[in-house]
C-alpha positions in Angstrom: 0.0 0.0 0.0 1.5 3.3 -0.7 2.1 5.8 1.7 0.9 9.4 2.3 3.4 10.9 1.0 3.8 9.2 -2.6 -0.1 9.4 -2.8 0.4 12.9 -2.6 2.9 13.0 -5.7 0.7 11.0 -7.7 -0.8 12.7 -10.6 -4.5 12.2 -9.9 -3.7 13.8 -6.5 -2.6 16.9 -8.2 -5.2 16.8 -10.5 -7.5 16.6 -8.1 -6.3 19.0 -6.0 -6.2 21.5 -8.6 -9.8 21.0 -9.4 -11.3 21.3 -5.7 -8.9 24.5 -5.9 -10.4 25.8 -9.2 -13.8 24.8 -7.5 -13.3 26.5 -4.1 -13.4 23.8 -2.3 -10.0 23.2 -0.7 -9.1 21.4 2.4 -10.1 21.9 5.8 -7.1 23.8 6.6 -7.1 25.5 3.2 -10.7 26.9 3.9 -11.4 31.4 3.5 -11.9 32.6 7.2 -15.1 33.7 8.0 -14.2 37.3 8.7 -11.7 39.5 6.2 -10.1 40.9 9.0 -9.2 37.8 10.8 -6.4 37.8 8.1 -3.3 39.9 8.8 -1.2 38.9 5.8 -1.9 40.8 2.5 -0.9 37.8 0.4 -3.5 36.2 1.8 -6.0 38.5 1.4 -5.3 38.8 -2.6 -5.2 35.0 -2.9 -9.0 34.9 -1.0 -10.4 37.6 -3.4 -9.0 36.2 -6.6 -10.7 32.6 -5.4 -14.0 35.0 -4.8 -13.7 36.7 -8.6 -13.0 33.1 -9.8 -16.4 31.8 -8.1 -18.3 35.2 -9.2 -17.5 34.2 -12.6 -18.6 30.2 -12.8 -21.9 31.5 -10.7 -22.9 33.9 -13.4 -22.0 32.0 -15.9 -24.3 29.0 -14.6 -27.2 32.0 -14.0 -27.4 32.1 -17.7 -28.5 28.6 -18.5 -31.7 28.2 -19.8 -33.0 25.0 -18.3 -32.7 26.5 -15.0 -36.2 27.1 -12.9 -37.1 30.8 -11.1 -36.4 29.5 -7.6 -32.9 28.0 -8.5 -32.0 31.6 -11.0 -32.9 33.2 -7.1 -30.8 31.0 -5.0 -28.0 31.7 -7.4 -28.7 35.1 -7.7 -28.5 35.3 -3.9 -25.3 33.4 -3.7 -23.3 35.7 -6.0 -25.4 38.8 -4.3 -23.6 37.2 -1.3 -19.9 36.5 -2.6 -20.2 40.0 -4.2 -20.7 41.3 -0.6 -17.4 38.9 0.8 -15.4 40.6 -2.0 -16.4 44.1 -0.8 -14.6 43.2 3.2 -11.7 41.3 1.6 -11.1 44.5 -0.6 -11.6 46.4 2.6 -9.4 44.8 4.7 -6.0 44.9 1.5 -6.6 48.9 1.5 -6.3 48.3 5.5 -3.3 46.7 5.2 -1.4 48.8 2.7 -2.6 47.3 -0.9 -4.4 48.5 -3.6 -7.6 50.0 -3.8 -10.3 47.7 -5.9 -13.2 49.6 -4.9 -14.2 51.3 -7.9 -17.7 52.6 -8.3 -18.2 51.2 -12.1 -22.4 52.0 -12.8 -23.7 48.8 -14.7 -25.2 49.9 -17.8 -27.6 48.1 -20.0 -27.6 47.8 -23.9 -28.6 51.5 -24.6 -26.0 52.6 -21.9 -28.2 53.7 -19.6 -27.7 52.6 -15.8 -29.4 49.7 -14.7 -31.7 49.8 -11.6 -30.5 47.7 -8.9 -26.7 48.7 -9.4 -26.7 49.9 -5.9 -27.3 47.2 -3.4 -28.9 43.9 -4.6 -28.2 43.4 -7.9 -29.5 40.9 -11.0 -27.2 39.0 -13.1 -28.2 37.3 -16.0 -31.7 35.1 -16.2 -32.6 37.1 -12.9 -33.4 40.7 -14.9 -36.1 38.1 -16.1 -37.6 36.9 -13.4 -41.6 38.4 -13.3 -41.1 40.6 -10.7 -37.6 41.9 -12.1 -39.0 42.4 -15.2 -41.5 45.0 -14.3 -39.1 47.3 -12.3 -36.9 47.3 -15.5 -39.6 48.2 -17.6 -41.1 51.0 -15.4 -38.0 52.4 -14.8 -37.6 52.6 -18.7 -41.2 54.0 -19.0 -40.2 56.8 -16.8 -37.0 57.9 -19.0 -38.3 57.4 -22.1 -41.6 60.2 -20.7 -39.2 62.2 -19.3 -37.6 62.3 -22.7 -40.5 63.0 -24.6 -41.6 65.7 -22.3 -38.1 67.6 -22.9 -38.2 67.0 -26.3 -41.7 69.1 -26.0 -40.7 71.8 -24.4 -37.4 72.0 -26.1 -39.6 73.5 -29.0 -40.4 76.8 -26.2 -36.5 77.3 -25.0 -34.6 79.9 -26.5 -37.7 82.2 -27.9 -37.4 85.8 -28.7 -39.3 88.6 -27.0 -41.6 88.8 -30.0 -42.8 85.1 -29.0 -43.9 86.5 -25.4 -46.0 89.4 -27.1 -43.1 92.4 -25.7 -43.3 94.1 -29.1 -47.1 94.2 -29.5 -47.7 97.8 -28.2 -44.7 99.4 -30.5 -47.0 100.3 -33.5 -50.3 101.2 -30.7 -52.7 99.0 -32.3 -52.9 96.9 -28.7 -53.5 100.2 -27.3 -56.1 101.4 -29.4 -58.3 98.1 -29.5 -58.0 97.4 -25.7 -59.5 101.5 -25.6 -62.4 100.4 -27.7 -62.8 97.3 -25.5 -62.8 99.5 -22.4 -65.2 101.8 -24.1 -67.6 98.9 -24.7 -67.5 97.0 -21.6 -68.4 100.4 -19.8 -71.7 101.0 -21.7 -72.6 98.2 -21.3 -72.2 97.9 -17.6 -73.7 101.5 -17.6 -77.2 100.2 -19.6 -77.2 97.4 -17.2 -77.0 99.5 -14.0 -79.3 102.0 -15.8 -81.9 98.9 -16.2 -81.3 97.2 -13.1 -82.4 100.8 -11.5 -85.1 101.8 -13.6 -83.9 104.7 -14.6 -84.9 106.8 -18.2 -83.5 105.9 -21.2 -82.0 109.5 -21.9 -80.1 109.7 -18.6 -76.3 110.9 -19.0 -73.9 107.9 -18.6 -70.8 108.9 -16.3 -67.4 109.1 -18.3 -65.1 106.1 -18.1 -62.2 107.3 -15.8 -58.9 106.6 -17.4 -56.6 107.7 -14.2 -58.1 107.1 -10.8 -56.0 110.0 -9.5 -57.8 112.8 -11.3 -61.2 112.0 -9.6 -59.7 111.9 -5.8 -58.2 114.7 -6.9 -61.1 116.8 -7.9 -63.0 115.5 -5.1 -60.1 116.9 -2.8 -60.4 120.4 -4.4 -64.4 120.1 -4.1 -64.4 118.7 -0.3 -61.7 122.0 0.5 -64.6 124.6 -1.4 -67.6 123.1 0.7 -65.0 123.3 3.6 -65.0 127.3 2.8 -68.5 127.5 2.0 -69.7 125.9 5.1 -67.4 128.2 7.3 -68.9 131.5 5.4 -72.6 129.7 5.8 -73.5 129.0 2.6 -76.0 126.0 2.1 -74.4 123.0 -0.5 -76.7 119.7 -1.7 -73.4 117.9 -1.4 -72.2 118.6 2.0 -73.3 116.5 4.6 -75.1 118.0 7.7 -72.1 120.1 10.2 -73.5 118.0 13.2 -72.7 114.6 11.0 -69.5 115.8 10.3 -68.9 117.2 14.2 -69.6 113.9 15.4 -67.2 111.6 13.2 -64.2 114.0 13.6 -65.3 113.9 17.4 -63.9 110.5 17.1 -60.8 110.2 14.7 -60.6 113.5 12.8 -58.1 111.5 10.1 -61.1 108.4 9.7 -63.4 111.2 9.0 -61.4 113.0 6.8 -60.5 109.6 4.7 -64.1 109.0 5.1 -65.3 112.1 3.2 -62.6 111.5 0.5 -64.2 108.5 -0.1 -67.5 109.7 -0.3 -67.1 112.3 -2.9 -64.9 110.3 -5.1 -67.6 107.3 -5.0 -70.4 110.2 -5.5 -68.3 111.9 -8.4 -68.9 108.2 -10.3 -72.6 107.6 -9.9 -74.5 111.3 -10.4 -78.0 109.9 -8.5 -76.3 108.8 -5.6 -75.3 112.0 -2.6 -72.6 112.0 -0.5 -75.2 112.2 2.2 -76.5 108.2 1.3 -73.2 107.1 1.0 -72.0 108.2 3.9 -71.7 105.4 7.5 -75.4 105.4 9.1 -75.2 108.0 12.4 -74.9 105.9 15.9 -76.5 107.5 18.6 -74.1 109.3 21.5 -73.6 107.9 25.1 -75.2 110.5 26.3 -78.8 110.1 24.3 -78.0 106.1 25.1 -78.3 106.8 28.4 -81.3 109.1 28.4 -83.3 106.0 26.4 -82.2 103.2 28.8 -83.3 105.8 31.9 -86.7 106.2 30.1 -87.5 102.4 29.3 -86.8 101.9 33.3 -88.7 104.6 34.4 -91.6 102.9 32.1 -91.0 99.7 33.4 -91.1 100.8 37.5 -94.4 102.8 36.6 -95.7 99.4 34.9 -94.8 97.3 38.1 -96.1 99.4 40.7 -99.5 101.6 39.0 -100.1 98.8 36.2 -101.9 101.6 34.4 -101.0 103.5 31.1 -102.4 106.7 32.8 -98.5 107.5 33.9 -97.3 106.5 30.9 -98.4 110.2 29.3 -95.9 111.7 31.7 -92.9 110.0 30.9 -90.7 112.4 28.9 -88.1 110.3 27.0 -84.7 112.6 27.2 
């Protein structure tokens, strides 16, 4: 019987060895450590990563053959999902001891060049892009691009336009001007004849002129409001002026509201000719003091209720 040692010289020992080598399957002394940084010896750690690239390469090979069911294309999937991930720490762990740097961040691209989904994290190899639920994240994802495409090719068409496209050169010869006038001009006798019907009012009634500046009205109203302001002081009697105690009593309060409050009046009155300043003008509250004197007098009626129950009494209340 031979020994141990010529067994080992033998050539179907070496061939042997050589394929459980090729295979990853060495002996138990020969076996990758469990953790990359359990090894110490940079040799080392490039002979264990080549063995990984080695089994990388017969795994995705064997993911493309076709007789191969959807749960064994997963399992394999997962397995070189998992070596991919034992690379990573053995590459890790050379740069930690000195050697070179294999981590490059290559994107995976697909036949029109575009990056693949899935690139970053779990990734698909082979007959796994065509598993059924694989297949639909590829397609969606290409969905999107390609309507993201065709929405930039749309608005591609609007990019680099002129001011003439916005409409900035319109008003240079004035025909804008001149037909948004007319359009003014119509729009306002036509509101006027619907006011004029909605108020019953005669057919041969005046219609107020269209105000092209809204600073020439307030304007004349501010040099009207300072002549009624002259005219009341000499005593003179105006139809637009509003009653001196009116006026007394708002200022009594906030002589600037008032004020603001007149401006307003007039202006709004300068617009629609039937309507005074007088109408327009906030409804007069009654005083404190004439409060009182109304509360006093509904008590007083009350008591004389109460105690004579008559309306004999009632003659001689004076309210005020």
């Amino acid at each position: 019987m031979a020994r141990n040692q010529e067994k080992a010289q033998s050539m179907l020992y070496r061939f042997r060895e050589a394929q459980a080598a090729e295979l990853g399957l060495g002996t138990r002394s020969d076996r990758r450590p469990r953790m990359a940084s359990a090894c110490k010896s940079l040799r080392e750690c490039e002979r264990w990563r080549g063995e990984l690239l080695r089994e990388i390469s017969r795994k995705v090979a064997k993911i493309q053959d076709a007789g191969l069911s959807d749960y064994e294309i997963r399992d394999i999937n997962d397995e070189i999902n998992k070596l991919m991930r034992d690379k990573r720490h053995w590459e890790n762990q050379i740069v930690a001891l000195g050697g070179a740097n294999y981590r490059r961040n290559v994107a995976m691209l697909d036949d029109d060049g575009k990056e693949v989904p899935g690139t970053k994290g779990y990734k698909y190899f082979g007959r796994a892009k065509e598993l059924p639920g694989v297949r639909e994240l590829f397609q969606s994802r290409k969905k999107e691009e390609d309507e993201e495409n065709q929405a930039l090719a749309f608005y591609k068409k609007f990019m680099g336009q002129g001011p003439a496209y916005y409409g900035d050169l319109q008003e240079n010869d004035g025909s804008l001007l001149q037909f948004e006038s007319e359009a003014e001009n119509e729009d306002w006798e036509e509101a006027c004849s619907n006011l004029r019907n909605a108020l019953s009012l005669p057919a041969d009634s005046p219609l107020p002129v269209l105000p092209r500046q809204g600073t020439s009205a307030l304007t004349s109203s501010d040099s009207s409001h300072g002549g009624t302001k002259r005219k009341a002081g000499d005593g003179d009697d105006d139809s637009d002026m509003p009653p001196p105690e009116d006026v007394k009593r708002v200022k009594g309060d906030s002589p600037s509201e008032a004020e603001q409050t007149l401006i307003h009046v007039r202006a709004a009155a300068s617009y629609i000719p039937f309507l005074t300043p007088e109408i327009l003008l906030p409804p007069k509250l009654p005083t404190h003091d004439e409060m009182e004197a109304i509360l006093l007098a509904l008590r007083k009626k009350a008591l004389v209720e109460e105690y004579f129950g008559g309306g004999e009494a009632k003659d001689d209340i004076v309210v005020g």
